[in-house]
ZASE-193214 format. One record per residue (C-alpha): residue in three letters; x, y, z. Coordinates in steps of 0.1 Angstrom, whole numbers, plus 5000, padded with zeros to 4 digits. Last residue first. Layout:
ALAXYZ/...
This chain:
UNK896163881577/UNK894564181566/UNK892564151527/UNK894364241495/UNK892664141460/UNK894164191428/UNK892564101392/UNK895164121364/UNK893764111335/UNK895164061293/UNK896764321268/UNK894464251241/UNK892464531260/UNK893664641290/UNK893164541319/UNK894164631358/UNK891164511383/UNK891564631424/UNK889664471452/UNK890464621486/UNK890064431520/UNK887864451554/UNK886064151550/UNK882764241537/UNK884964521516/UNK886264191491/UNK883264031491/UNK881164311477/UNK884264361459/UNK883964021439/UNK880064041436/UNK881064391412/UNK883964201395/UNK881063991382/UNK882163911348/UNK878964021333/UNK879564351347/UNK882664411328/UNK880664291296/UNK877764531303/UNK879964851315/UNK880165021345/UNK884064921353/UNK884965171320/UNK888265261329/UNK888964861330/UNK889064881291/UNK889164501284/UNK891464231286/UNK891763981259/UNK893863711272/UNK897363701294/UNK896063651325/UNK896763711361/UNK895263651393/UNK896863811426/UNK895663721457/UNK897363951489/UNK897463881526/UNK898464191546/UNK900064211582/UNK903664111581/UNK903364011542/UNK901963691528/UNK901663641488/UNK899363411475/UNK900063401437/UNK897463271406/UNK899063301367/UNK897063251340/UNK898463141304/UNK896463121270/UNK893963301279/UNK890963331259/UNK889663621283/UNK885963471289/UNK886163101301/UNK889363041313/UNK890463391329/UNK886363491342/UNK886463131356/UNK890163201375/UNK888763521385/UNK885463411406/UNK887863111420/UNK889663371432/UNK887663591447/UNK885763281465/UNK888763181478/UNK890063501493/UNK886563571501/UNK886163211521/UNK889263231540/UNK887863571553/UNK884963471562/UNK887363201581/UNK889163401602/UNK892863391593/UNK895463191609/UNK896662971584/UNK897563261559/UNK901463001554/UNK904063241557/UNK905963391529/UNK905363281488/UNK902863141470/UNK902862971438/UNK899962901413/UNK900162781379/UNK897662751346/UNK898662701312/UNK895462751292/UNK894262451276/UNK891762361300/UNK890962081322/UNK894361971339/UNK895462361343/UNK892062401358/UNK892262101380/UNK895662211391/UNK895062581397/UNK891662481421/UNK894162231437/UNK896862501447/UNK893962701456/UNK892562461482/UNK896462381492/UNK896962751503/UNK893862811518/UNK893662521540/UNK893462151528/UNK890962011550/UNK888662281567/UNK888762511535/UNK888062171512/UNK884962231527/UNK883962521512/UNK882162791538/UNK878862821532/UNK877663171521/UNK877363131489/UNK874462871502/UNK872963091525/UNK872863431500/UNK871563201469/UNK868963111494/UNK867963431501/UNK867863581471/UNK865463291451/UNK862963311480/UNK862763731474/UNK862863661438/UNK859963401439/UNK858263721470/UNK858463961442/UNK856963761414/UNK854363601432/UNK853463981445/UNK853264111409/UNK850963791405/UNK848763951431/UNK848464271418/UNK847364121384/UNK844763911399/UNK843464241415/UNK843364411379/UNK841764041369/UNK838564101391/UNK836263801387/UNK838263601359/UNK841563601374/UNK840563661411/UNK840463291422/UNK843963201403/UNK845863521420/UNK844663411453/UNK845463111446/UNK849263251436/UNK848863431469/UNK848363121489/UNK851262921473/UNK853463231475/UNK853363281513/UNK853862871517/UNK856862901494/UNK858363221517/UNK857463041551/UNK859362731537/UNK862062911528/UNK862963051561/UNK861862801579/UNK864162541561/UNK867062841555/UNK867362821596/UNK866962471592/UNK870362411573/UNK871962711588/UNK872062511621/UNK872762181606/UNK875762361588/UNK876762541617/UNK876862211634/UNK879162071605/UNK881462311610/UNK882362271643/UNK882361901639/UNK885361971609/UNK886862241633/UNK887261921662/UNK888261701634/UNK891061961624/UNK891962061658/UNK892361651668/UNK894861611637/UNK896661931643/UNK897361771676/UNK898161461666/UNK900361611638/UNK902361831671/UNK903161561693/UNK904161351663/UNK906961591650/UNK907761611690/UNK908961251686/UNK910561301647/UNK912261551660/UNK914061371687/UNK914661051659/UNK916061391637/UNK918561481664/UNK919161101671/UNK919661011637/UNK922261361628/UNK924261261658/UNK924660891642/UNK925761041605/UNK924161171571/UNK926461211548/UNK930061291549/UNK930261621532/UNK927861901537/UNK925061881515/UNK923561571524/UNK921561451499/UNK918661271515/UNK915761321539/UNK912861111555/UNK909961171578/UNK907660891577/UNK903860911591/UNK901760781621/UNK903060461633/UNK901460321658/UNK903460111690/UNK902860461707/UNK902560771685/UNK905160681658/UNK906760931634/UNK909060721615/UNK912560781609/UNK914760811574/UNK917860911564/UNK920160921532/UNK922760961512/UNK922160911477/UNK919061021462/UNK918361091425/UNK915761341415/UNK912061191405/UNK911861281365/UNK912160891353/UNK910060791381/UNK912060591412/UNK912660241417/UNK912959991444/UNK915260041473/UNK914759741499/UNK917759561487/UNK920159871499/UNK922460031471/UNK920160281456/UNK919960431491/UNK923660551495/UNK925560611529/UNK922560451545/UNK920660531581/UNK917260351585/UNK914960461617/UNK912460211631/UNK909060121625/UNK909759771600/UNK906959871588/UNK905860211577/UNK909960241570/UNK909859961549/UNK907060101528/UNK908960391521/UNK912060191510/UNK910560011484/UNK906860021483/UNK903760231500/UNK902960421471/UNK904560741460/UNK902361071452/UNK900961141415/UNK903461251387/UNK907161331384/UNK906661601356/UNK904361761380/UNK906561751412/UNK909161841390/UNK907662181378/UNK906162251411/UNK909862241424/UNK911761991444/UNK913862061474/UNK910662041504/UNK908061741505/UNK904761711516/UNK902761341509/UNK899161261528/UNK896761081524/UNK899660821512/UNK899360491493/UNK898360121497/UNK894760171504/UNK894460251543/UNK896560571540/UNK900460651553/UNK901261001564/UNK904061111543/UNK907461361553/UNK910161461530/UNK913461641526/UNK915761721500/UNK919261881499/UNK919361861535/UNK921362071557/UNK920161851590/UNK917962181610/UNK916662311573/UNK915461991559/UNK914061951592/UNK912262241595/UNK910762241561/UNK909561911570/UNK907362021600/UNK906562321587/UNK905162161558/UNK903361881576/UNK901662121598/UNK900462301567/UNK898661961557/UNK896661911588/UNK895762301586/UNK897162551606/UNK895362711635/UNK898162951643/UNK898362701675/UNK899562391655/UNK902262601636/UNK903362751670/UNK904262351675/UNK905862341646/UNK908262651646/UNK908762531684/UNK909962191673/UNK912562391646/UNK914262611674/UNK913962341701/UNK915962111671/UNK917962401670/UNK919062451705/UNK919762071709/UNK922062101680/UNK923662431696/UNK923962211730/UNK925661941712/UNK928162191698/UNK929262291727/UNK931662581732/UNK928962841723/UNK926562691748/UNK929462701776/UNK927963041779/UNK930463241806/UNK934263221789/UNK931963321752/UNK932463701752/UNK936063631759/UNK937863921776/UNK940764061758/UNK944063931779/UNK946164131801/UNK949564161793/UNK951764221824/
């Protein structure tokens, strides 16, 4: 008698059931947001994980998720499919109309087999993709709505059906769990914040204050003596002068020392995606930024601040001193380094020679002061008429 191979599935009715691998997923895709929450994420990051995880679980061509504002538009608008290049060419974020603005009010979740046949479809920007299929759900907290999670463009065939609502309606309700959360860390980091600020505030008070008061009285000192015993009067000024530099060090120190606050709202990531736009906006060098693995959300903040700091450092040597006519910023994310890279395609200069005037003059020295405070290693590549590339790897 033939004996059958053994099944390695007879004993995990799992593999049999397709419901339970759907339920499986959406655990998969809830936990990625959740853990998104706890790696100290930004408000913003949340959203991308959140969306990314969708479009993923319900083989969507595009995906998006907004979080309504009081004037008519979105705070905030994360979407996954479309490229930088699109989302420029497109233009600013969608206002509360057509179908979007439905969703925020009606509250419930809208199924269609084509959007641009439904009344409540209104129009899209010439560059915007086009959207058949499609389905959307609001995040609600309560009777409040909190956001809109939609996607579209099916790319299995059939479109979007009633297992795919529920799984993304089931999303959607842990989707909320986890903004609300990233909502309260963010205010609760934002009060953080601004205690240290109040603290540092009157620690540079005294500390200013005792170095102005110290230099009022020796000044006088310096004013009494002038005629009398001038040598003496000279030896006091020398003092003014020290003690003005002194005063003039330290609070350059505090106040470089602040952290940014688009740190605490955006997160690395989006601060530096915003730095590249308002330079590319401003200048006429072509300026881009793209980052690729995890989002650094869970990096101490000094370190935050160096990355940024580095960076921003760079981008004004690029658009002010190289004549570039194309700079390139990238965040890249390995296992247990975090890596800027800032490249330009201007003048350059001999890099062999880092103790020279116009090297100093761009302040690469300030930029690896900051880059060993952290625990990192700054590294400059130029050449001349060859253009920069400025290189900065910190541990993440």
């Amino acid at each position: 008698m033939d004996r059958a191979a053994p099944d390695p599935d007879a004993h995990d009715p799992a593999a049999h059931d397709p419901a339970d691998r759907d339920r499986d997923a959406v655990l998969q895709a809830v936990s990625s947001a959740v853990l998104a929450v706890t790696r100290h994420l930004s408000v913003r990051e949340v959203l991308q994980v959140i969306v990314r995880s969708a479009r993923r679980l319900l083989d969507a061509r595009y995906a998006a998720l907004g979080v309504p504002d009081d004037d008519g538009a979105f705070a905030e608008f994360v979407a996954e499919g479309i490229s930088d290049e699109q989302w420029k060419a497109i233009g600013p974020t969608p206002r509360q109309h057509g179908m979007l603005g439905a969703l925020l009010r009606e509250g419930r979740p809208v199924r269609l087999p084509d959007i641009r046949q439904d009344p409540r479809y209104g129009w899209w920007p010439k560059a915007h993709p086009v959207l058949t299929d499609f389905l959307g759900v609001p995040i609600t907290d309560g009777d409040t709505v909190l956001g809109i999670i939609f996607l579209s463009n099916k790319q299995t065939p059939g479109g979007f059906d009633e297992a795919d609502e529920d799984l993304l309606t089931l999303f959607a309700a842990h989707a909320a769990i986890a903004l609300t959360n990233a909502r309260l860390y963010e205010r609760g980091r934002e009060l953080t914040v601004i205690e240290e600020r109040t603290r540092m505030a009157r620690e540079l008070h005294d500390a200013v204050s005792q170095k102005l008061f110290s230099l009022r009285l020796t000044a006088r000192a310096a004013a009494a003596l002038a005629r009398t015993e001038p040598e003496r009067a000279a030896e006091a000024i020398e003092r003014v002068e020290r003690m003005a530099g002194e005063a003039l060090t330290e609070l350059r120190a505090v106040i470089v020392e602040l952290r940014p606050p688009e740190l605490d709202r955006y997160g690395l990531v989006e601060s530096l995606r915003e730095q590249v736009a308002l330079l590319d906006r401003l200048h006429p060098a072509t300026v881009v930024f793209a980052a690729e693995g995890e989002p650094p959300g869970d990096l101490p903040p000094e370190v935050e601040v160096a990355v940024l700091r580095v960076a921003q450092e760079a981008l004004h040597n690029a658009v002010r001193h190289a004549g570039a006519g194309r700079i390139g910023v990238r965040l890249t994310r390995a296992a247990t380094t975090l890596a800027l890279e800032v490249t330009d395609d201007g003048a350059g200069f001999d890099s062999d020679d880092m103790n020279g005037t116009a090297v100093r003059g761009l302040g690469l020295p300030s930029m690896g002061d900051r880059a060993q405070a952290v625990g990192g290693r700054l590294s400059v590549s130029s050449t001349p008429g060859r253009g920069t590339t400025v290189r900065l790897e910190v541990p993440a």
